[in-house]
C-alpha positions, 0 to 999 in steps of 0.5 A: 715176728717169725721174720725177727726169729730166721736171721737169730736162728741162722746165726746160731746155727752158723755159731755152733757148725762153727765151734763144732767144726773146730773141735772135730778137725783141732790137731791131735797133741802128740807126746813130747818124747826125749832122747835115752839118757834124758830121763831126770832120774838119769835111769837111762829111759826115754822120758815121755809126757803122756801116755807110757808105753813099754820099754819107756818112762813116763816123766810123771812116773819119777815126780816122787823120786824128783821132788825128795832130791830137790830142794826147799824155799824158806820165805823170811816172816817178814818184809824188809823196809829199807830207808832211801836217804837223799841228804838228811830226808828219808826220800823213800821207802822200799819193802822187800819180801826175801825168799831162800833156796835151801837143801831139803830139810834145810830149813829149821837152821834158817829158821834158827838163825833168822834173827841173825840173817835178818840183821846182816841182810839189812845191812846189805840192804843199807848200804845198797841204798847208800850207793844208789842201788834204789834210784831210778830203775832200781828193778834193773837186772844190774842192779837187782844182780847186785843187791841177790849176789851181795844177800847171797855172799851174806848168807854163804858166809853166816850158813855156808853152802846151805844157801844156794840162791837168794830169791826176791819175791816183792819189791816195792818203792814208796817215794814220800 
């Protein structure tokens, strides 16, 4: 039985020399440091992660100052389900969940006018599955391009500038 025991004993300790080896000599993480001027509050500080020291800004220091001048992503309540006609046959179905970016604050006017954008929206989307938009690799960056920038332009022109960029969270396609 003691033979049985020396080889698992052996293995272990070899397992665990080994694991201990590589935690003692891993490389110490050094602190990224960027050039004066490239501070995200543009105060002129070095920017560093990590530890601050004197004389430089830690990057964690300015996250509250950031995050009041950023801005707010509205996800519409509900998914969009568009037809994909071949012929006179609904060949398909595609859900799409739509998010919007938006100045902060912004979004109660999104929410005023969802009824609004959810009309126009699907209207682009319609007419993006009547040209083909939805066929073959539909999640293609051409594609997927046009359908943002034609969303975009219809939100621009609903809210104004209030819209900066039209995020797609979920794409599905159910052929039938």
């Amino acid at each position: 039985m003691l033979g049985k025991l020396i080889p698992l004993l052996i293995a272990l300790i070899g397992l665990g020399g080994g694991v201990g080896a590589g935690l003692a000599l891993r490389p110490a993480a050094e602190p990224a440091v960027a050039i004066a001027g490239d501070c995200p509050c543009d105060c002129g500080a070095i920017a560093q992660t990590g530890a601050g020291s004197a004389g430089v800004a830690n990057a964690d220091d300015h996250a509250a100052e950031d995050s009041d001048t950023t801005t707010d992503f509205v996800k519409m309540n509900n998914q969009f389900v568009v037809p994909v006609v071949k012929g006179e046959d609904i060949a398909a179905l595609v859900v799409m969940s739509i998010s919007l970016e938006v100045p902060s604050g912004g979004s109660e006017t999104i929410y005023k006018r969802e009824p609004k954008l959810r009309d126009l929206f699907l209207q682009v989307m319609f007419d993006h599955a009547n040209a083909g938009g939805f066929d073959g690799a539909f999640t293609a960056g051409p594609k997927m391009l046009t359908l943002r920038t034609a969303l975009l332009e219809t939100a621009r022109t609903e809210l104004g500038n209030n819209v900066s960029d039209i995020l797609i969270t979920d794409i599905a396609r159910q052929d039938i």
